[in-house]
C-alpha positions as CSV (number, residue, x, y, z in Angstrom):
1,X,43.5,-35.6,4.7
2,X,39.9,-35.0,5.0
3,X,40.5,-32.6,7.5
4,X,43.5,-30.8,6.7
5,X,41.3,-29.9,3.6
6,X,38.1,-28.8,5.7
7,X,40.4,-26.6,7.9
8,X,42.3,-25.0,4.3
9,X,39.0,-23.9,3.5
10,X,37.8,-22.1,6.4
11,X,41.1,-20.6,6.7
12,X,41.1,-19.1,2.5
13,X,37.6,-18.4,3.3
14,X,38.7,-16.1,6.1
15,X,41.8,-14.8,4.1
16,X,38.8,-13.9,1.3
17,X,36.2,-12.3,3.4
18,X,36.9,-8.8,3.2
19,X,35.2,-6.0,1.8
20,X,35.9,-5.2,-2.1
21,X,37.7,-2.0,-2.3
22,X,35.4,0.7,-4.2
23,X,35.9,4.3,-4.7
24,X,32.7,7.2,-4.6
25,X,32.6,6.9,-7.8
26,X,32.1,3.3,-8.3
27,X,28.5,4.4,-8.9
28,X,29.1,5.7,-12.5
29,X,30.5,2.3,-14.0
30,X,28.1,1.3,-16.3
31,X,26.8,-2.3,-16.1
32,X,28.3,-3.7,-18.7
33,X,31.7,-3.9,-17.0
34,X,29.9,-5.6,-14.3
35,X,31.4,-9.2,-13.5
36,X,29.3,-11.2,-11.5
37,X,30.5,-13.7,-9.5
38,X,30.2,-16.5,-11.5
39,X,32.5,-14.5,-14.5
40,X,35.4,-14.4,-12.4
41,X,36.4,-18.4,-11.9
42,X,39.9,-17.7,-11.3
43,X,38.8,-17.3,-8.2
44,X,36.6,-20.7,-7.6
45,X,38.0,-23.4,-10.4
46,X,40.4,-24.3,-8.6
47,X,38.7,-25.6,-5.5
48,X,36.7,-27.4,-7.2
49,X,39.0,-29.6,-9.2
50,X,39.3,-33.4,-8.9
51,X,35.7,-32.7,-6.6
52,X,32.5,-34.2,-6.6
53,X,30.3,-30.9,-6.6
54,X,26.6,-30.0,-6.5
55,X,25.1,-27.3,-7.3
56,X,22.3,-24.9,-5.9
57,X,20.9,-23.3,-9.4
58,X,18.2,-22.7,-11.6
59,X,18.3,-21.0,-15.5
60,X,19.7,-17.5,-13.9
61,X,22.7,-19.2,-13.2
62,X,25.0,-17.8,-16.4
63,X,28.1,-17.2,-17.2
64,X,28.0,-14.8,-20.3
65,X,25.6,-16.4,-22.4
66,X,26.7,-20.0,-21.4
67,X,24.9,-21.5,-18.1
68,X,27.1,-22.1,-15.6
69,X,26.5,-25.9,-15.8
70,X,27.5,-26.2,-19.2
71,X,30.6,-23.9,-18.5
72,X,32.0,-25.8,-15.7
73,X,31.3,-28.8,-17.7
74,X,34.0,-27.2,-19.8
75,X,36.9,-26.6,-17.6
76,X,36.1,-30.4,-16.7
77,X,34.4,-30.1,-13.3
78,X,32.7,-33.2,-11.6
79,X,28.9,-31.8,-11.4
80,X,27.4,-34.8,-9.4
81,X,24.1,-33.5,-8.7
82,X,21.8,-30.3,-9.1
83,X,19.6,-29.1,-6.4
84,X,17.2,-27.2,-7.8
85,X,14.4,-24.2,-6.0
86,X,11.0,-23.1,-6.7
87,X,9.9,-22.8,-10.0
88,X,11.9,-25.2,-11.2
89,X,16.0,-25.7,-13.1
90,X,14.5,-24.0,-16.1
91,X,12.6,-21.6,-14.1
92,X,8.9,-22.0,-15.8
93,X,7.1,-23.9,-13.0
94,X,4.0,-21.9,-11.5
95,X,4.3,-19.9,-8.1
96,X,3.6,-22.7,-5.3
97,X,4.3,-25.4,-7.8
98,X,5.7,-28.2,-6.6
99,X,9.2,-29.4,-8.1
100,X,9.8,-32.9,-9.0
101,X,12.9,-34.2,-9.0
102,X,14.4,-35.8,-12.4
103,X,17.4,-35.6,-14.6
104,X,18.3,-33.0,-16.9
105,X,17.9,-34.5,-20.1
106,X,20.7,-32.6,-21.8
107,X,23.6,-33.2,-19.7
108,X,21.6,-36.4,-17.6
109,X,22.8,-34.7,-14.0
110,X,20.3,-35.9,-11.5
111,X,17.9,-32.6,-10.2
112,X,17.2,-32.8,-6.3
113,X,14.3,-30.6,-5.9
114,X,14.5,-28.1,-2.9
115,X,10.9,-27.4,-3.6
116,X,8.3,-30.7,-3.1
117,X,8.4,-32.8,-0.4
118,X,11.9,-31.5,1.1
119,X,13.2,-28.2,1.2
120,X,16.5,-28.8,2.6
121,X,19.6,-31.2,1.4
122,X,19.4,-34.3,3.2
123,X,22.0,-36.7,4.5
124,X,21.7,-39.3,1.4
125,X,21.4,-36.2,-1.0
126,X,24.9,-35.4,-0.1
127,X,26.7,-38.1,0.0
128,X,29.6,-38.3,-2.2
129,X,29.3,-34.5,-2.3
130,X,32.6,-32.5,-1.3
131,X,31.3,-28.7,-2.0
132,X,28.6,-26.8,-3.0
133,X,27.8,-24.2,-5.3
134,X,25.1,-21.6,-5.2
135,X,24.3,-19.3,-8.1
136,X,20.8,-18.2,-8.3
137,X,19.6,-14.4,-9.0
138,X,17.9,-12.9,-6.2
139,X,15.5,-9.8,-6.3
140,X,15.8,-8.5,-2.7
141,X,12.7,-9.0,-1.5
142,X,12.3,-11.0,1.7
143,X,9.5,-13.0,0.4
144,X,11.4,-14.6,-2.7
145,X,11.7,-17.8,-2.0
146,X,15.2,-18.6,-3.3
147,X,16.3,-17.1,0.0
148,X,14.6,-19.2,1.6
149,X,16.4,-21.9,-0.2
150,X,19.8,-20.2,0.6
151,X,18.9,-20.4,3.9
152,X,18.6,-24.5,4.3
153,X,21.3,-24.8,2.3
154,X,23.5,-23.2,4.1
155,X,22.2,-25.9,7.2
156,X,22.3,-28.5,5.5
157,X,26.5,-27.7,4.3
158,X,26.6,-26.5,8.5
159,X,25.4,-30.1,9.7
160,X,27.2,-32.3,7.4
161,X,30.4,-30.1,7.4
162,X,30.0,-29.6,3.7
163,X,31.9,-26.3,2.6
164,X,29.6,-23.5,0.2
165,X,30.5,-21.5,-2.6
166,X,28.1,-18.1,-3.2
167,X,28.7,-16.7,-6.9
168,X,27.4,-13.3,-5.6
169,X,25.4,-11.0,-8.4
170,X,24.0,-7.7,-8.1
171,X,20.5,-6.8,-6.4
172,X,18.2,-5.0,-8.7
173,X,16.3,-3.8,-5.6
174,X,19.2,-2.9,-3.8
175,X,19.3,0.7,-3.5
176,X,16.6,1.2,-0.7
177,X,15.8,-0.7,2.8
178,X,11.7,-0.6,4.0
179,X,8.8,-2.8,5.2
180,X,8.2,-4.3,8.8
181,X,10.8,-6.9,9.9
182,X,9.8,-10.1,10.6
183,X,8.3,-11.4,13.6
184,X,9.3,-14.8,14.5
185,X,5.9,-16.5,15.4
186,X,4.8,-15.4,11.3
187,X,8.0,-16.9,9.9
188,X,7.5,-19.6,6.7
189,X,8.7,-20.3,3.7
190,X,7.8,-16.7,2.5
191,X,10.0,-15.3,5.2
192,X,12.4,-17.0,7.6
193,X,14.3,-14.5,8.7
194,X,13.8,-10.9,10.9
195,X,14.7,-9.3,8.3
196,X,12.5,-6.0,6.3
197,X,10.5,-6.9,3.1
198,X,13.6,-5.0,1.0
199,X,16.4,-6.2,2.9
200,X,18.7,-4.3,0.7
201,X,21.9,-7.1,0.7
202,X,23.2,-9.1,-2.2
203,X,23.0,-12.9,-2.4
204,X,25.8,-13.2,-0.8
205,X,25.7,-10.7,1.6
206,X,22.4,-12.2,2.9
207,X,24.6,-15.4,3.5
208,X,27.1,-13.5,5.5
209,X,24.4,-12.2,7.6
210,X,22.6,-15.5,8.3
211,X,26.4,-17.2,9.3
212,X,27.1,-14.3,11.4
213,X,24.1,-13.9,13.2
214,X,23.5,-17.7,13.6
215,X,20.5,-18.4,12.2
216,X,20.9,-21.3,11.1
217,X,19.3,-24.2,13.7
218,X,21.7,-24.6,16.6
219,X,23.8,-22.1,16.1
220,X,25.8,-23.4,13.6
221,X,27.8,-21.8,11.1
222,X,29.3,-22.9,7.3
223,X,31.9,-23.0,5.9
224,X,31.2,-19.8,3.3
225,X,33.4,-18.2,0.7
226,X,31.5,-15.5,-1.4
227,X,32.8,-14.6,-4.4
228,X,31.7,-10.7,-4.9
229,X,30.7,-9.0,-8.0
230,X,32.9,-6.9,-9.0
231,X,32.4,-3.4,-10.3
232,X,29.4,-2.9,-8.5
233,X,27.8,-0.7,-5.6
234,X,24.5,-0.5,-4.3
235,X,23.8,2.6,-6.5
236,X,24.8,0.5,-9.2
237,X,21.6,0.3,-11.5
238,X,21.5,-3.3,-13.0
239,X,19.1,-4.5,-15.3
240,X,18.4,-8.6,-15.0
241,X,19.7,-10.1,-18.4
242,X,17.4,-13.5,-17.5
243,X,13.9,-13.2,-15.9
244,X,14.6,-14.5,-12.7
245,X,10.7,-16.3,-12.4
246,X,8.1,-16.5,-14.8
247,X,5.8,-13.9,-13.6
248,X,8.8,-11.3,-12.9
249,X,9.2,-10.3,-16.5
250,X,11.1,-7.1,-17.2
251,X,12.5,-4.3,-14.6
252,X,9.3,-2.9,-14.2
253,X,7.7,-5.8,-12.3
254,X,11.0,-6.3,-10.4
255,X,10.6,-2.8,-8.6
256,X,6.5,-3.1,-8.7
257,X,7.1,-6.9,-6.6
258,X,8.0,-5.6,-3.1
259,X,4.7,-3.6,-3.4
260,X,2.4,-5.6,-5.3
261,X,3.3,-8.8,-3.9
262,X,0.6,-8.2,-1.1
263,X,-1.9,-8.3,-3.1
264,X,-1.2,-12.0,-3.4
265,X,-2.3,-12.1,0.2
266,X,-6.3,-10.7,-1.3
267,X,-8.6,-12.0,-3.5
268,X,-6.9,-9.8,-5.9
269,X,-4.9,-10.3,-9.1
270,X,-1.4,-9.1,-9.7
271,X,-1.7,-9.9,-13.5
272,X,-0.9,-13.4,-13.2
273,X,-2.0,-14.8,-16.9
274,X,-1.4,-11.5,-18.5
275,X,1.8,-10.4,-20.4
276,X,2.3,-7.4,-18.1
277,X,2.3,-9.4,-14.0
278,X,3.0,-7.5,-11.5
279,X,2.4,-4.7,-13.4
280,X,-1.6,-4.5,-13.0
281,X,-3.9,-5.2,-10.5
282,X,-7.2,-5.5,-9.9
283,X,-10.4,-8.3,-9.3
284,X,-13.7,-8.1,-11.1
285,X,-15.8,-6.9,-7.7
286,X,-14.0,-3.1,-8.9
287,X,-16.2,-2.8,-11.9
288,X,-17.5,1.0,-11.9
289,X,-14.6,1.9,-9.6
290,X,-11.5,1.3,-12.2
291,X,-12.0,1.8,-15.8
292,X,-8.7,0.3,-16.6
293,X,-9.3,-3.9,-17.1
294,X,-7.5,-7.0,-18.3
295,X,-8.0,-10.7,-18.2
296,X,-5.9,-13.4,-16.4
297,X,-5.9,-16.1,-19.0
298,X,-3.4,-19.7,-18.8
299,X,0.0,-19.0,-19.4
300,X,3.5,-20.3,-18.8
301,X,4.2,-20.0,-14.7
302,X,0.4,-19.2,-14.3
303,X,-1.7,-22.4,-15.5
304,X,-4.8,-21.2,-13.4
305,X,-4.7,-17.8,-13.0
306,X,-6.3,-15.9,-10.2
307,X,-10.1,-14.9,-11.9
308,X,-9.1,-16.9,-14.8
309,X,-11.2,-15.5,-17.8
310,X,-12.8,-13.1,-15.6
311,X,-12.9,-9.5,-16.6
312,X,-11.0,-7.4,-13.6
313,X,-10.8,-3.5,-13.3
314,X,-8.3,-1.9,-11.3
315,X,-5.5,0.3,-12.2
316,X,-2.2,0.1,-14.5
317,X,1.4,0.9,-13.7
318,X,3.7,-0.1,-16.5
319,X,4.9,3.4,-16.7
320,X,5.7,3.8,-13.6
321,X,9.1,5.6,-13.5
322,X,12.4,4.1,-12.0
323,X,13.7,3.4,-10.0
324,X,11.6,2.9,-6.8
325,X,13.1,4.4,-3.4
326,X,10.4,2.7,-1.2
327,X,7.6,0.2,-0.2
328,X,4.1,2.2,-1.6
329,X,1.5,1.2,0.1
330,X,-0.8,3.4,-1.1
331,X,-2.6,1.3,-4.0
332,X,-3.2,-1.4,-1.3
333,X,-4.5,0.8,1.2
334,X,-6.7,2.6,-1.8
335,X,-7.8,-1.0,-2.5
336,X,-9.2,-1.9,0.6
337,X,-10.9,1.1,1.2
338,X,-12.8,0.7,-2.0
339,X,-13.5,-2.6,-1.7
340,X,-17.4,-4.0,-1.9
341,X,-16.7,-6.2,1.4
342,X,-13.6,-5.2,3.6
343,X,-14.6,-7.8,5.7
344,X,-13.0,-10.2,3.3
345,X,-10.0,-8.2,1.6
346,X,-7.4,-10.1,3.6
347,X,-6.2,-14.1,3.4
348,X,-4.5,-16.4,6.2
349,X,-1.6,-15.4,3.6
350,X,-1.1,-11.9,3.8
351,X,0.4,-11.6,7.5
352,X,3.3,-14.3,6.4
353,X,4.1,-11.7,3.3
354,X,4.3,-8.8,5.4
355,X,5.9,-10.9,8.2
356,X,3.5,-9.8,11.4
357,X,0.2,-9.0,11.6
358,X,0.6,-5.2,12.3
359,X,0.5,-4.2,8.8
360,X,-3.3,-5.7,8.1
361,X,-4.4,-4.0,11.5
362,X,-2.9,-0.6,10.6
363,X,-4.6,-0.8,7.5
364,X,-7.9,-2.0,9.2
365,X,-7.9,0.6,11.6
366,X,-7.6,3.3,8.8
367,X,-3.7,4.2,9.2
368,X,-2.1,6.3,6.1
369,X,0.9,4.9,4.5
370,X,2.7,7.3,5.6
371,X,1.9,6.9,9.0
372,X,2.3,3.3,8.7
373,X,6.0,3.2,7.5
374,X,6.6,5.5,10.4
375,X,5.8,2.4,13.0
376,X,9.1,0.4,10.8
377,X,11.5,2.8,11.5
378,X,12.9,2.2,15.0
379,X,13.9,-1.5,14.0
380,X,15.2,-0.7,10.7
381,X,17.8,1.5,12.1
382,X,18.8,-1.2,14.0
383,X,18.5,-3.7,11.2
384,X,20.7,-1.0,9.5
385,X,23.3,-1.1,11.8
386,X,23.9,-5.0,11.8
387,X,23.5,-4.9,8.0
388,X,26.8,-2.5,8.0
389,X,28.7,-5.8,9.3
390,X,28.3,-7.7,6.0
391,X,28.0,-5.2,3.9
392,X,30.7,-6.4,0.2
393,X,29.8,-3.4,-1.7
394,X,30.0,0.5,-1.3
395,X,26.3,1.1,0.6
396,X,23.8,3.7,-0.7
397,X,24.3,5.9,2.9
């Protein structure tokens, strides 16, 4: 019985992948007609009746206004377990934070964390699990971790023959492709795959991609449905109803993160402890350079701040104008060339963030941006072409 049911999943999951049908104007829907995957469970419920399910989710997770949790809860669904990523199931843990694992003390669901000493579902965590459910809000960006999580899910479901649900939704940064692609020998929990810094997929188009490409150790390959959004292209414009981590707070820092997120690989802040992160950087060694200045202080998803209490000067972008159409690495490339000690502007960090080691050279050696994003653009044509092959949604070319 077992395995009549494993075979009638791959085969409605092969009866289901196909593209959803859009028209050129697709574009001009406005968001709120937008159903994410999650909002459509005629098309999920029912294979996950009379099962023992776990989910892959943290607070972005929502149907509506009610978390998916509580709504499946509703329509009587056995949750047996949470897994839970970075940051944590209510999503206010600090960047690198480790996760423990607990129950949820409303609903008293046991929380596997995906982000302390494992990062991937292990045998025992799956036992007495028949499917699992992923539903977390991505951001595009290579270097977001929940990716990362998606991507040992997915092996863990491939090597104990455990069948995966992805409740797609949309990709706030997924209008544009750019950055360097990653180079094996750098890959890490920031980046596992050779894929650019703005990959330019959805959730669940990601998944496709790692299945069909077999990325996942051995060769193997889940058993994947995807359940699309609907109403949605990748010109759609969609504004994130829930913050997806504590230090992306509003749309602004979403399209600043591909860009200012390698800063995090420099002694110099992103705004961590501020109200505005990822809006603002600078360090206090740019005194007399900047006038602009703020200072990181403890907050929720930044207990110890880069510079905590330390007055740093650097520049402001919370007007920056939307949306962004490409990786600016002009600010960085200012910053360096300003900075007191160049000798020291780099971490260990940076080349896992930008996925090689080619980027800090480049900017070493005195390379414009310009002349920089030049070197990407052989592989991401390519990149571009296998991206086509996974592609749910009406592309933006």
């Amino acid at each position: 019985m077992r395995a009549f049911l494993w075979v009638a999943f791959i085969l409605l999951v092969c009866i289901d992948y196909k593209k959803e049908s859009t028209s050129a104007n697709f574009w001009r829907i406005t968001q709120s007609k937008l159903l994410v995957g999650a909002e459509q469970p005629e098309k999920y419920l029912d294979l996950l009746r009379n099962k023992h399910v776990a989910l892959v989710v943290n607070h972005t997770a929502r149907v509506g206004e009610k978390h998916l949790v509580d709504f499946l809860k509703e329509q009587g669904i056995n949750i047996s377990k949470i897994f839970v990523p970075e940051h944590g199931f209510r999503g206010t843990a600090d960047a690198g934070e480790k996760v423990d694992s607990s129950v949820d003390s409303q609903t008293n669901i046991p929380l596997i964390s995906l982000y302390g000493k494992e990062k991937k579902p292990s045998a025992h965590s799956l036992q007495n699990v028949d499917i699992l459910v992923f539903d977390i809000q991505d951001v595009g960006v290579r270097f977001y971790t929940y990716i990362s999580t998606l991507h040992y899910v997915m092996e863990a479901c491939a090597e104990h023959q455990k069948p995966l649900i992805v409740l797609d939704r949309p990709n706030p940064n997924g209008h544009y492709i750019d950055g360097p692609i990653l180079e094996k020998k750098f890959s890490s929990f920031v980046g596992i795959h050779p894929i650019p810094v703005v990959h330019g997929l959805t959730i669940g188009e990601l998944a496709l991609m790692i299945n069909g490409e077999k990325w996942l150790e051995g060769g193997r390959e889940v058993a994947l449905r995807v359940v699309p959004v609907r109403h949605y292209t990748h010109l759609t414009p969609y504004s994130l109803p829930v913050k997806p981590s504590p230090n992306l707070v509003n749309d602004v820092a979403i399209a600043l993160y591909p860009s200012l997120c390698f800063f995090e690989g420099t002694d110099i802040s992103v705004g961590r402890g501020t109200p505005f992160p990822f809006q603002v950087v600078g360090a206090p060694e740019y005194r007399g350079i900047y006038t602009f200045a703020f200072v990181p202080q403890p907050s929720e998803g930044s207990k110890n701040p880069l510079h905590n209490g330390k007055i740093c000067y650097g520049i402001d972008l919370r007007n920056t104008s939307l949306p962004i159409y490409k990786l600016d690495l002009t600010i960085l490339i200012d910053f360096y060339q300003k900075a007191p000690h160049r000798e020291n502007f780099f971490n260990s960090f940076f080349d896992k963030l930008a996925g090689t080691d080619k980027l800090r050279k480049q900017i070493q050696e005195g390379m414009t941006a310009e002349a920089i994003r030049q070197t990407w653009q052989q592989e991401l044509i390519l990149y571009k072409q296998m991206r086509k092959k996974y592609l749910l949604y009406q592309d933006f070319e």
